[in-house]
N, C-alpha and C positions, 0 to 999 in steps of 0.2 A: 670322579669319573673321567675316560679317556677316551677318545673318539681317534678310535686308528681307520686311516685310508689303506688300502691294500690294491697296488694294481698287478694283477695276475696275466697269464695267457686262458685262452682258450682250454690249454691243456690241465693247466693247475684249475682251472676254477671249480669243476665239479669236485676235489681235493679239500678247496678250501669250504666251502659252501656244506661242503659233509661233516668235515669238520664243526663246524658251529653250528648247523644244527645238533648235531652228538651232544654240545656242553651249551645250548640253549640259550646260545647266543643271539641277540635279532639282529636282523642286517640288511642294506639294502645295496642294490648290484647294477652299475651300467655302462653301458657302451661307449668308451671315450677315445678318441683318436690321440696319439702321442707325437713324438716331434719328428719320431719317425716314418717316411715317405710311404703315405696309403696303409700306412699299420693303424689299427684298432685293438682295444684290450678290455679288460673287464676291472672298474673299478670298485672295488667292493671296502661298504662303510658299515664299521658296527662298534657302538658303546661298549666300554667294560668298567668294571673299578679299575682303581688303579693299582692294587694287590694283584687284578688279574692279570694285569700287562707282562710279568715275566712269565708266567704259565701260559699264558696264549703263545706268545713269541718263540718259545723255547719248542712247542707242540710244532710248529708253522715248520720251524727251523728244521725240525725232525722228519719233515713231510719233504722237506728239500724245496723250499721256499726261502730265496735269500732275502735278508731284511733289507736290505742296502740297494735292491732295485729299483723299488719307487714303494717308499712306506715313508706317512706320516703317523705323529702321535700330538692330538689336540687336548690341552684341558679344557673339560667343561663347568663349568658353574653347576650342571645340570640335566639331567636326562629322563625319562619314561619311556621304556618301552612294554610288549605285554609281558616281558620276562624277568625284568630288567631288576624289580625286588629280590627274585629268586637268586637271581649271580651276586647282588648284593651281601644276602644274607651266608650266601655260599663262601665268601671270600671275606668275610668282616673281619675274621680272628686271625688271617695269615698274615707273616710275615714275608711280604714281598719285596726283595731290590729294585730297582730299576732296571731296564733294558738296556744293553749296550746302546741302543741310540739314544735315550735319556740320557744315560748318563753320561756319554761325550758330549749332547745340547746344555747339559745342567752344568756340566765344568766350562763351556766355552762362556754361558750366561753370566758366569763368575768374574770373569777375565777383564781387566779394561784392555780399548786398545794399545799399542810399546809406548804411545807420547802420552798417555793420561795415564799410564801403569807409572814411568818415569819421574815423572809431574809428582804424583803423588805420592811416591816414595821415597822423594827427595824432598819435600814440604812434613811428613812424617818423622825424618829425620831432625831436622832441625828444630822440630817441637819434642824430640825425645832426647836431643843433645841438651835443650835447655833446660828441662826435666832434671835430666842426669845431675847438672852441674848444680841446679838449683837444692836438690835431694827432695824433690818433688814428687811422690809419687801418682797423683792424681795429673799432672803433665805427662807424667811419662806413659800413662794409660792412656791419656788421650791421644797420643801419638801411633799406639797400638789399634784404635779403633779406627783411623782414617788410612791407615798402611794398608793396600789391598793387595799385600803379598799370600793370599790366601789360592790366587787365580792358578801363578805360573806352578806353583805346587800342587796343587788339584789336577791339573791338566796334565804335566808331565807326569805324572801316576798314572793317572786315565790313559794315557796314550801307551806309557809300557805294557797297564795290561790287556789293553785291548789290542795292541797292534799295531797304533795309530806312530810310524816314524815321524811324519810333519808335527803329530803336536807335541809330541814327546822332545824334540830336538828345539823344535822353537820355545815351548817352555824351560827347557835349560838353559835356552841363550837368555830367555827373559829372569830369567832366576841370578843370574852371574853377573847381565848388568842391570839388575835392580838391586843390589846389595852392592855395587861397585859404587854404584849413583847416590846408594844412600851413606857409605861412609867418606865417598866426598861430600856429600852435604854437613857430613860434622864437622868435618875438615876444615870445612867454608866458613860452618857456623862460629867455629871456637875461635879460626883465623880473627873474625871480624868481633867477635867479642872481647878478644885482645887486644885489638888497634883499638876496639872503640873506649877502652881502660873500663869495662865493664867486670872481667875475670883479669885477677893479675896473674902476671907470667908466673910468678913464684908460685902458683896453686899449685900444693901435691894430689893431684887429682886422684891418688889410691886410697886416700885416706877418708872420699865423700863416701857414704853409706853403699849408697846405690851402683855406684860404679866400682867400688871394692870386690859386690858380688858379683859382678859380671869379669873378674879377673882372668879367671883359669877353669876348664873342662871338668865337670866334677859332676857325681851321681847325680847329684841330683838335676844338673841342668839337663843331664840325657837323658831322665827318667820322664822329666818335662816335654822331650822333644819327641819322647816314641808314642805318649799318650795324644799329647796334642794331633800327633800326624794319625795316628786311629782313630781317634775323636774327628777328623777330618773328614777321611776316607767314609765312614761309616757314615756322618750327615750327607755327604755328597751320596750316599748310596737311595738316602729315603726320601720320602714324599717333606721333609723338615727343610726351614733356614739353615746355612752356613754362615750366617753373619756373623753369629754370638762365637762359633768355634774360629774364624777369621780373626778373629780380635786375639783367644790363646795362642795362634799360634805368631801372630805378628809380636806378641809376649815375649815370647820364646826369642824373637829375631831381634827384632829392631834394635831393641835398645843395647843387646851385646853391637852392632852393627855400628851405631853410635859409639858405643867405646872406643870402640877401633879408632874412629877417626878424633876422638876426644883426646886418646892416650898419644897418638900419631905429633899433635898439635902443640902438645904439653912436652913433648920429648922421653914420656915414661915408654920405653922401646919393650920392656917385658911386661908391661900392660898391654900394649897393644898386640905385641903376638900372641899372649894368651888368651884374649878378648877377640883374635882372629882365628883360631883355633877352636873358642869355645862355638863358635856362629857358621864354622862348616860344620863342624861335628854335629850341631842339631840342625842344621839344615839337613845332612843327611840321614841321621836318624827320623826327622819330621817324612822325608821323601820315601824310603825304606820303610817304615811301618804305615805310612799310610797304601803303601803300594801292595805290603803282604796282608793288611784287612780287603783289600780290594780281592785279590789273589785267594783267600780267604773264601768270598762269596762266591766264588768260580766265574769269575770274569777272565777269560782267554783269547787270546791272537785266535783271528779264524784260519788262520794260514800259515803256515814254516818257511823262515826265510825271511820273516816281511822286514827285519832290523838290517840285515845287510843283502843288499840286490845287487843287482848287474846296472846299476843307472850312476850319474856325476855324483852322488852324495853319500857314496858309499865312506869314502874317506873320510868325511866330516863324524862319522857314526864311529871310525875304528880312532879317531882322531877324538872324540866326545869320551869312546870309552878307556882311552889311556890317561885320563885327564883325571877320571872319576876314582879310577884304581889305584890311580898314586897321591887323591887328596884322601882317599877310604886310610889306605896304609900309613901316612903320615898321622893323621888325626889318630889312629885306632894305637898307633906304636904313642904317641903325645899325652893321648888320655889314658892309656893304661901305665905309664911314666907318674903324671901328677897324681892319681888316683891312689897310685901303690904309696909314694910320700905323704899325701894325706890322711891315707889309715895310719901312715906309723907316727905323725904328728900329732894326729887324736889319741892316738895309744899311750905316748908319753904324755900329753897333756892330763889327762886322766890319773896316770899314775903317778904322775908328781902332784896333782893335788890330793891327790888320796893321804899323801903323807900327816902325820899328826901336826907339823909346823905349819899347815897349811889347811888346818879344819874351817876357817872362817870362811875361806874361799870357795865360792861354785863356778865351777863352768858354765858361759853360758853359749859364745858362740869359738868357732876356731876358724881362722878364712889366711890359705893362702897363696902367696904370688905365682905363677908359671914360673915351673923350675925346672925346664927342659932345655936345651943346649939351644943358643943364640947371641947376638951380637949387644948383652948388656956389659954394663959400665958400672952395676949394686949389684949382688948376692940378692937372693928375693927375700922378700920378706910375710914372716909367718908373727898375722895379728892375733891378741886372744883376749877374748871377753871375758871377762870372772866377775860376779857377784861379790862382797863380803859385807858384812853384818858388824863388822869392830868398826865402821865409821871415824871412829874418836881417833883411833893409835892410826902410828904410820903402818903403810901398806908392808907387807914382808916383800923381800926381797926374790923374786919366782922367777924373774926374766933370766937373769944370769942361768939358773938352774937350769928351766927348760930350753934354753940358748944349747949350752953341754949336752945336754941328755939326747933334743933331737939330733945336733951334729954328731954324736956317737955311733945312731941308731941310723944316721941316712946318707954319711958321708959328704953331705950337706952341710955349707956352711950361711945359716941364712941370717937373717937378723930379726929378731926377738922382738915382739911390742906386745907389750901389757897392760890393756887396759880395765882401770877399776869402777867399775857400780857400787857406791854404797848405797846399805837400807837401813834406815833407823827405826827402829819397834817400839811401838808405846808401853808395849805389855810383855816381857820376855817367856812369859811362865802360861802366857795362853797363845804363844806361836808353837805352830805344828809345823816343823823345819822337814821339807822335804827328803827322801833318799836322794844322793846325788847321783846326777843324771849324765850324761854320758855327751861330752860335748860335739856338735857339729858343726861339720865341717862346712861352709856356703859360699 
């Protein structure tokens, strides 16, 4: 239940007062003085569920009652009143959003303040850098569950699609340097795990599990970042927790974030551009799809205009949106780049193992480097996992092969790794050897 204040005029009251009684609402109504000199108004209180609160709101609005005058929205523990079952039962099965003032209170209740958002996003980082390096995955979760990068992404969606410039702008500055702060903290971390002879310099940091996947821009990390920012958007919309969806989506961030400054440290230069590529691309995919499920419920600006006015901060807006649209295009022209050589590195991996010299072999993973134009010093490299079952004999001879095959097909000249899985079978004649599967790319 939700216990709204409403303070009216003279003139709206009987308005509103008709109103609820029409939908059987109870309510009680008095005379309260404002801050305003010898002004008096009518403050009017009445219980609802909290399914009803967008349908109340949305009627009020209609009557030409602005919310934003002087309106509260209280939760209750609890209520009774004589009707108070009936709107119950009336409202039990709908599916209600929140009201534009929830749901800008419910995104700011998210938010730490800039020095505890900071704080924490830089103590995240360095428990997902050490994750990284360790190939730790239950570190590097942990690191996702105290990152409360969950705030400035909520709030800057809320704020585009409500209208809200201030939160909207101040959430992007919080978003830019909270990803700034947190891949200097790997920075930091990796710096000082090197002096302390903890990680040696010669570590080829592309080759640890976990930080391989975070290399380069690829379906699947976008696919990650548009569900997470929905999944987002939509709990910020309900009466539910965002904690647990806070945790996917700092998933999605951190620990690419961390690469950055782990590849940065190590000196692997196209680790870290792809690993900074792959961490705008789902930040703005995360901000993008959680702003079109909001947009979605019909959440709108009450007003035209409200992004650029006639006030000092107009610049900072037109100044925010040249920023946006030339990291939109670099990232969209980068990931449609890797993307494209990755289907055609799958392609050939598959069809060179299909060959009969190569029955033994399965695909099992295919993961490769960022291979867009930058200041490296290697050709990148494309790793590939295969299965084989002949254990005993030497491996056949595949790298060289698909070495050729992909530089034919990509004009690409990258470097080949091949790694082998064997499986030994107790019983050959009672294994049920799968159809082969079609390898992917991560």
């Amino acid at each position: 239940m939700r216990l709204v204040q409403l303070l009216v005029s003279d003139r709206q009251h009987d308005t509103v007062t008709d109103f609820l009684d029409s939908e059987g609402i109870d309510y009680i109504r008095r005379r309260v003085r404002t801050n305003e000199p010898d002004t008096t108004k009518w403050l009017i209180e009445f219980p609802v569920p909290t399914d009803a609160i967008g349908y109340v709101f949305d009627r009020l609005i209609d009557m030409g009652i602005d919310e934003e005058q002087y309106t509260t929205v209280i939760s209750l523990e609890g209520a009774s009143t004589p009707r108070s079952e009936s709107l119950l039962d009336r409202f039990a099965s709908d599916f209600d959003t929140l009201t534009r003032l929830e749901l800008k209170s419910k995104a700011r209740d998210i938010s730490y303040d800039l020095r505890s958002f900071l704080v924490m996003i830089f103590l995240s980082a360095i428990v997902a850098t050490v994750g990284l390096l360790m190939d730790s995955p239950a570190v590097v979760v942990g690191s996702m569950v105290i990152a409360p990068i969950i705030g400035p992404v909520m709030t800057a969606t809320v704020g585009a699609a409500t209208g809200d410039r201030k939160m909207l702008l101040h959430s992007l500055r919080n978003q830019a340097l909270g990803f700034g702060v947190a891949i200097l903290g790997a920075m930091l971390c990796s710096v000082g795990l090197q002096l302390g002879g903890i990680a040696p310099n010669s570590l080829d940091v592309s080759t640890v599990e976990l930080i391989s996947l975070r290399s380069a821009p690829n379906w699947f990390t976008a696919l990650i970042g548009i569900a997470s920012g929905a999944a987002g958007a939509f709990a910020l919309t309900t009466k539910g927790s965002t904690s647990l969806v806070g945790v996917m989506i700092a998933a999605a961030l951190i620990p690419a974030a961390a690469t950055v400054g782990i590849a940065a440290m190590w000196g692997a230069s196209r680790l870290a551009v792809g690993s900074l590529l792959l961490l705008v691309l789902t930040l703005l995919l995360i901000n993008a799809s959680a702003f079109a499920v909001l947009w979605w419920f019909q959440y709108r600006p009450q007003r035209q205009g409200w992004l650029v006015s006639a006030d000092s901060g107009t610049w900072l807006v037109v100044v925010t949106g040249i920023v946006l649209i030339a990291l939109t295009v670099l990232t969209a022209g980068a990931f449609y780049e890797q993307s494209s050589f990755e289907q055609t590195v799958n392609h050939e991996v598959e069809t060179t193992l299909a060959a009969p010299e190569y029955a033994s072999l399965e695909p099992v993973t295919v993961r490769t480097e960022y291979t867009g134009p930058g200041p490296f010093s290697s050709p990148e490299t494309v790793t590939v996992v295969v299965s084989r079952t002949d254990g005993d004999s030497p491996p056949p001879e595949v790298a060289e092969t698909l070495d050729r095959r992909i530089t034919e097909s990509t004009d690409e000249t990258p470097i080949v790794r091949v790694r082998f899985d064997s499986y030994q079978y107790s019983n050959t004649s009672r294994v049920n050897v799968p159809s082969r599967p079609s390898p992917l790319g991560t």
